[in-house]
Phi, psi and omega in degrees: 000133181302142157268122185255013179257139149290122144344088202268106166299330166299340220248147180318257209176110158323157190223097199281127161289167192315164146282131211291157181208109141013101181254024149277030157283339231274314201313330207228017179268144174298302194334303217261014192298150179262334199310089181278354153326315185279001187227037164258172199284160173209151171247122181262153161238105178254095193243159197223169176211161185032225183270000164315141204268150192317329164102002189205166134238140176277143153253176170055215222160197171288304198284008164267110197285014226216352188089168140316101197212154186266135203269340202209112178280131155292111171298143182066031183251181189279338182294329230271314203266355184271011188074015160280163182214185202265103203115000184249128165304087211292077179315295166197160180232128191049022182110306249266130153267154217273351183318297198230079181238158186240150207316331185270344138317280170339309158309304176310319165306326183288304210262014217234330193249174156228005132246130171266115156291072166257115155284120165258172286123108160296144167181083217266013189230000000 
């Protein structure tokens, strides 16, 4: 049988859940993290020297409803070892906010310091 719903190119890639687990199983499984820590805002300090690259890439923007967010950590880079990931949201950088800015501002902003103040927000959806 055919899926006769079209595919909304605006909305992220379904997210299939955990596989059910017991739940005195649960405490030490990642899947199963509880943790509402991880998904408050946070402040990073990112310093770079000369043209070294950041160590990351951004997505979206103004025409992007979802913000700026980072789609891709380099491993084992400083953003890598400061704890940013893939999915984390760019709140503002050096005071300036990323909420509602468009991507080649963000960028030009990004790539203009060689410290970076950044909040982020995790928000993988």
């Amino acid at each position: 049988k055919k899926n006769r719903m079209k595919e909304n190119p605006n909305l992220p890639p379904y997210e299939h859940p955990p596989p059910w687990l017991p739940q005195h199983k649960r405490m030490d499984n990642p899947l199963y993290n509880s943790n509402l820590i991880t998904f408050l805002p946070r402040n990073v300090t990112l310093k770079r020297s000369g043209n070294r690259p950041l160590g990351f890439n951004i997505r979206g923007g103004t025409l992007d409803e979802y913000g700026v967010y980072i789609s891709k950590v380099l491993k084992d880079s400083d953003a890598d070892k400061l704890g940013l990931k893939s999915g984390d949201k760019i709140l503002k950088v050096n005071n300036v906010s990323f909420v509602d800015i468009p991507h080649e501002e963000a960028v030009s902003h990004l790539q203009n310091f060689d410290v970076l103040q950044l909040e982020v927000q995790y928000f993988p959806y």
